[in-house]
N, C-alpha and C positions, 0 to 999 in steps of 0.2 A: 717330430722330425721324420723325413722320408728316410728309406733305405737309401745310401749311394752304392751299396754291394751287397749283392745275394747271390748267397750259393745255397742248392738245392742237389742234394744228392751225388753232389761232384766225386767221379773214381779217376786216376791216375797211374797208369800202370806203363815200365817200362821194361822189355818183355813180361818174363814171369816173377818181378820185382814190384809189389805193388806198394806206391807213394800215398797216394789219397783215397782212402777206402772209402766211398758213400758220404764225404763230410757236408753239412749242412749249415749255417748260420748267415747274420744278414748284420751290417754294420751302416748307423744311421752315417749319415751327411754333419760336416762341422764340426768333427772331431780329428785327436792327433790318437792313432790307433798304434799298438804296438805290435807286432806279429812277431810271434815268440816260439823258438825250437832249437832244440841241438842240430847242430851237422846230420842233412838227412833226413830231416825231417819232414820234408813236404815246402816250407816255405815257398823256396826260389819254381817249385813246379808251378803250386796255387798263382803265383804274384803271373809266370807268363801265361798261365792261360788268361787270370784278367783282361792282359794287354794285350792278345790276340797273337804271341810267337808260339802256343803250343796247341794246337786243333782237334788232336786226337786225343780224345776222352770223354769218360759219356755222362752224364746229369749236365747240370746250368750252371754258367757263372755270369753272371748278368751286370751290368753296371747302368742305373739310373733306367732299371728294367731292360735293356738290349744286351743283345750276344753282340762280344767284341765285336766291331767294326768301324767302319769311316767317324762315323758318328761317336762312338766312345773313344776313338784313339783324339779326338779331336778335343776333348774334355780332361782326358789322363794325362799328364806329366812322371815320364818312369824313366827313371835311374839305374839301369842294371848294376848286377855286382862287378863284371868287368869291365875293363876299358874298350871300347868302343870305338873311339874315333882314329882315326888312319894317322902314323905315326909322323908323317909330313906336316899333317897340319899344324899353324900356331893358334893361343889363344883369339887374334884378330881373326881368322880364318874361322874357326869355329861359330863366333859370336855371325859373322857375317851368312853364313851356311844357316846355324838357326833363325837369323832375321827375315832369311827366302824362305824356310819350310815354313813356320808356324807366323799364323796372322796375328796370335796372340802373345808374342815374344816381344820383352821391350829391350830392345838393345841398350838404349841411354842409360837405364837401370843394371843391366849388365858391363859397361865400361867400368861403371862406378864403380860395380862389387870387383870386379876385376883388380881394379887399385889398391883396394880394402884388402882383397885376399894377399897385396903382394907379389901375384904372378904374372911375370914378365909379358906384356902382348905379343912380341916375337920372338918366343924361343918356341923351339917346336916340340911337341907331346913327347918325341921321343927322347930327348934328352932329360923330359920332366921325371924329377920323383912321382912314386907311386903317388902319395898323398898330395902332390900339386896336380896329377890328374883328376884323382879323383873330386877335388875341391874345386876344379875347372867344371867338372861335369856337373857336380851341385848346383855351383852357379845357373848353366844351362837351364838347368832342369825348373829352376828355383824364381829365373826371370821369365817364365810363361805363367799366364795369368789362367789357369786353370782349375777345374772343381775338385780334381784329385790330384794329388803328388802321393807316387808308388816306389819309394824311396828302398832298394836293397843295397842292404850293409854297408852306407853312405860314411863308415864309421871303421872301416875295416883294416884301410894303409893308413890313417893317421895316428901321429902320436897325440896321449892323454891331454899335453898340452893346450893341442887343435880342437877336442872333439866339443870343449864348453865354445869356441867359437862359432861351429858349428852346426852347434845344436839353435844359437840364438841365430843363426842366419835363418834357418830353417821356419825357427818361431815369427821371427820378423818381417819373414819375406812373402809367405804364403798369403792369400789373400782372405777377409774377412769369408767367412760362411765355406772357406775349403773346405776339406779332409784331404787329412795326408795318414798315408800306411806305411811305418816304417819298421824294414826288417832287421833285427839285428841278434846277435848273444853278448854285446855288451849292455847288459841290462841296468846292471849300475852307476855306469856314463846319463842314460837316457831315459831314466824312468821317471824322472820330474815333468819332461813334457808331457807324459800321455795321458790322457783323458780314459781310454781303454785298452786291455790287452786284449788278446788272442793265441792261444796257447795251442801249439801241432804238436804232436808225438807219436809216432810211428802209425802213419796214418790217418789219423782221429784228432778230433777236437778236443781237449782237454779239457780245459777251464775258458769261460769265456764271458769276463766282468769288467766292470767299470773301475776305475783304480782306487775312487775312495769306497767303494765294497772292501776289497783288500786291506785297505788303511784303517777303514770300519774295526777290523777284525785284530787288528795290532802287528799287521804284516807289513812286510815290505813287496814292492813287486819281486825284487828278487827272493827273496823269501818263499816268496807262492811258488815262482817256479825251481826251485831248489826242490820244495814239497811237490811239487809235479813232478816232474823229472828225475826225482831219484834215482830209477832206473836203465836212463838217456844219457848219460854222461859220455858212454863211449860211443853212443851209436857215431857211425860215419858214413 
């Protein structure tokens, strides 16, 4: 399999605060990746340079060989941590906004999950719970028919309840031969999906295996990063 992510030498620093010191690795195409850290750790910097919101920084982060641009935002499906859309709009609004931006957005597919999830088509974001927004946005993100979905903390307003719903929208919905990168510290909700972690910690690349290596070994994912992160528990 090809790389769909390499990063080469990537630093991160905001002032005299350095995030991503020199990290380096490459994550093949057709897998569900887990991107794993405490608060602070680098995550949410790495995932926008991917997506092309952070510029200033110096090595590579390449997707499917190119430096973010028209061409790779065109292939990426990303999910930020916050809420995003203007507090006006409703569910029907938003579906209809992503149906003009992306050529690759199936609305029909989207009504459906819409129904599925329960959430009203016209009541407006503002009055939505954290976790009907965010599950709004999933949907979004989940009915583009894309080579990557860059999924952060998709996992973060819902209750335990929601997150096994979730998690199989996520499995069921993404298209054969994707990759999806999903950030989260709930490791024990979502370590059944991943095929691979990736492990940040002040900086640096930690550990970076495929999940039955882990399993190989009589660990759990959580388990590894417990043994990683020893030291990370408070960072903030």
């Amino acid at each position: 399999m090809s790389e769909i992510i390499t990063v080469r030498n990537l630093s991160k620093s905001y002032g005299s605060h350095l995030v991503l010191d020199n990290i380096s690795f490459g994550l093949e195409e057709g897998q569900i990746i887990g991107l794993l850290g405490p608060n602070g750790s680098g995550k949410t910097s790495l995932i926008k340079i991917l997506v092309g919101l952070i510029n200033d920084y110096s090595g590579d982060a390449l997707i499917d060989g190119n430096r973010p641009s028209p061409y790779t935002k065109s292939m990426v499906a990303y999910l930020p941590e916050k809420t995003y859309l203007p507090d006006w709009m409703r569910p029907v609004d938003a579906i209809e906004y992503f149906a003009d931006f992306y050529v690759d957005f199936n609305k029909e597919k989207a009504y459906a999950m819409l129904d599925s999830f329960q959430l009203p088509r016209k009541q407006t974001i503002k009055s939505m719970s954290k976790g009907m927004q965010e599950k709004l946005q999933l949907l979004l993100v989940m009915c583009r028919n894309a080579r990557l979905y860059i999924l952060d903390e998709p996992l973060g307003g819902v209750d335990p309840a929601a997150r096994a719903f979730i998690l199989d929208t996520i499995m069921t919905n993404h298209p054969a031969g994707s990759t999806v990168m999903l950030s989260t510290h709930l490791i024990n909700d979502v370590e059944r999906i991943f095929n691979s972690v990736l492990m940040i910690g002040r900086g640096h690349v930690l550990l970076q295996s495929d999940v039955e290596s882990i399993r190989n070994n009589g660990m759990t994912v959580e388990d590894a990063f417990k043994e990683v992160f020893q030291y990370a528990w408070q960072v903030d």
